[in-house]
C-alpha positions in Angstrom: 84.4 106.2 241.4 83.6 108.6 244.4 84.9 107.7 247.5 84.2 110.2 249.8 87.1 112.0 252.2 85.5 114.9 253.6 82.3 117.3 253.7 80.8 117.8 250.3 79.3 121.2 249.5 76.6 122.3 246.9 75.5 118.7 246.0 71.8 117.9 245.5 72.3 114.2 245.1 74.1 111.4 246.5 75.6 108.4 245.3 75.8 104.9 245.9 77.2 101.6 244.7 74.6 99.1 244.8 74.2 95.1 243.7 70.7 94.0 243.1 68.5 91.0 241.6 66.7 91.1 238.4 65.3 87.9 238.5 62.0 88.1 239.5 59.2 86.9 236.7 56.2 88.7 236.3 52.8 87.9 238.0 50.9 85.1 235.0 47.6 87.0 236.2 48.8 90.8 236.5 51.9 91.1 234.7 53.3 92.7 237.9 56.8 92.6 238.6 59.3 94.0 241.4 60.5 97.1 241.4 63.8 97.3 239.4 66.0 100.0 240.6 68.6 100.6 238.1 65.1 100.8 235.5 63.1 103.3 237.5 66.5 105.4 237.4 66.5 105.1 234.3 63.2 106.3 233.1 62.9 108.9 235.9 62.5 112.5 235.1 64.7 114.1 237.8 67.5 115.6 236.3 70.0 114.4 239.9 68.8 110.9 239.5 71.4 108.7 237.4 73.1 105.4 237.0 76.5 106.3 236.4 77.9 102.4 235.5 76.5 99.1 235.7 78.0 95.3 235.5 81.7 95.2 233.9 81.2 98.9 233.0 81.3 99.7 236.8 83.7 97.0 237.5 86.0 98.3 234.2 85.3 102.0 235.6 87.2 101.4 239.0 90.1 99.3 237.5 90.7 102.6 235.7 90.2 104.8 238.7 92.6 102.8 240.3 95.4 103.1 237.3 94.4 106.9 237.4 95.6 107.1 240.7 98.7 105.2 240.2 99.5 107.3 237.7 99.3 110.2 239.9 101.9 108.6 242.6 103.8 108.3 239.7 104.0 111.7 238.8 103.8 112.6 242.1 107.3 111.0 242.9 109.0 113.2 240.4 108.4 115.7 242.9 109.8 117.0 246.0 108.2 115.6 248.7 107.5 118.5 251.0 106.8 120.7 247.3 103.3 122.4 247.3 100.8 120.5 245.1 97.9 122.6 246.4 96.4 124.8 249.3 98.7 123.3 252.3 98.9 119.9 250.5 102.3 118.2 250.0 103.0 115.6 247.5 104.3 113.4 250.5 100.4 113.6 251.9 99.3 113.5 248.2 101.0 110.0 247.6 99.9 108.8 251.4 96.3 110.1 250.1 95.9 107.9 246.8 97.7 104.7 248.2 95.0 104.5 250.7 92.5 105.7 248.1 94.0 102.5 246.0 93.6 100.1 248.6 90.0 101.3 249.2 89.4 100.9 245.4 90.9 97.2 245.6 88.7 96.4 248.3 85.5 97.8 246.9 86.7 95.8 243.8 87.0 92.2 245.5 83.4 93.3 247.1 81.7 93.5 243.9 83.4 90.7 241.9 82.0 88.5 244.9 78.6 89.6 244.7 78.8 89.7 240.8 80.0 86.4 240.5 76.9 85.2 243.5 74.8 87.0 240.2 73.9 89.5 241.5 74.0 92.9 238.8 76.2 95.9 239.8 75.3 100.2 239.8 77.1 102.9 240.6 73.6 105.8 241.1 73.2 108.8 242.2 69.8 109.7 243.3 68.7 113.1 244.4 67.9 114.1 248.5 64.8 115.7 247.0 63.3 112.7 245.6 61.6 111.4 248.8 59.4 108.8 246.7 62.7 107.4 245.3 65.1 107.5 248.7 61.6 105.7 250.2 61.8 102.7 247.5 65.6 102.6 248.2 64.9 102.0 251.6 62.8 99.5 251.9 64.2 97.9 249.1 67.4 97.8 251.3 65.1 96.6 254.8 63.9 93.7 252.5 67.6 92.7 251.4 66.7 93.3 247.4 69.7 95.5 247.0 73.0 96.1 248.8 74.7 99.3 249.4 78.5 99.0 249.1 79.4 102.7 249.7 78.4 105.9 249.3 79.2 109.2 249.4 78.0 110.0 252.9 79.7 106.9 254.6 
């Protein structure tokens, strides 16, 4: 699960964890129905456009992430605090780093169990900054409150 900290370079896409409603019925005379996000990602052919994890896989996917990064403390620990891990990075600020990455993670966590359990279906996407059609749709899809944007990695 992304959570951004700082200034991402070279990306062409960004991503977002959404909740959205699948339960509109097509039109009896048309066969028209609403735009389903996660389906249109899906079937598009742009190669930055994605859904990552959706439902329990995304909910499974951060209950991981958040082990992983327990884990990490963990191992972390062993060392010396003030030890090199990388660049100018201690272990002390390491640990810091993923307990307030953890506590992010729980939050986003109790988020999406609230909106999954209100019935709403879960995605983790990525969607390209090229793809003007597809950031439009997301849009207005978002002005007219048929999906909800938890985080992304821009916030």
């Amino acid at each position: 699960m992304k959570i951004r900290t700082n200034f991402v370079s070279n990306s062409s896409s960004t991503s977002f964890t959404i909740a959205y409603r699948d339960k509109y019925k097509p039109c009896p005379t048309c066969g028209h129905k609403p735009f389903n996000i996660v389906e249109m990602l899906q079937q598009n052919d742009n190669s930055d456009n994605s859904v990552n994890h959706k439902d329990d896989d995304l909910i499974n996917y951060i209950v991981e992430d958040i082990e992983r990064s327990n884990n990490s403390i963990g191992e972390y620990q062993m060392r010396k605090p003030n030890d090199i891990i990388f660049g100018s990075q201690t272990y002390a600020a390491e640990i810091e780093y993923e307990k307030k990455r953890i506590q992010n993670l729980k939050n986003h966590l109790e988020e999406l169990r609230k909106y999954k359990k209100e019935g709403w279906l879960l995605a983790d996407i990525s969607v390209s900054y090229h793809d003007d059609t597809m950031n439009q749709l997301i849009k207005e899809m978002r002005q007219n409150n048929q999906i909800v944007i938890f985080q992304s990695d821009d916030d």
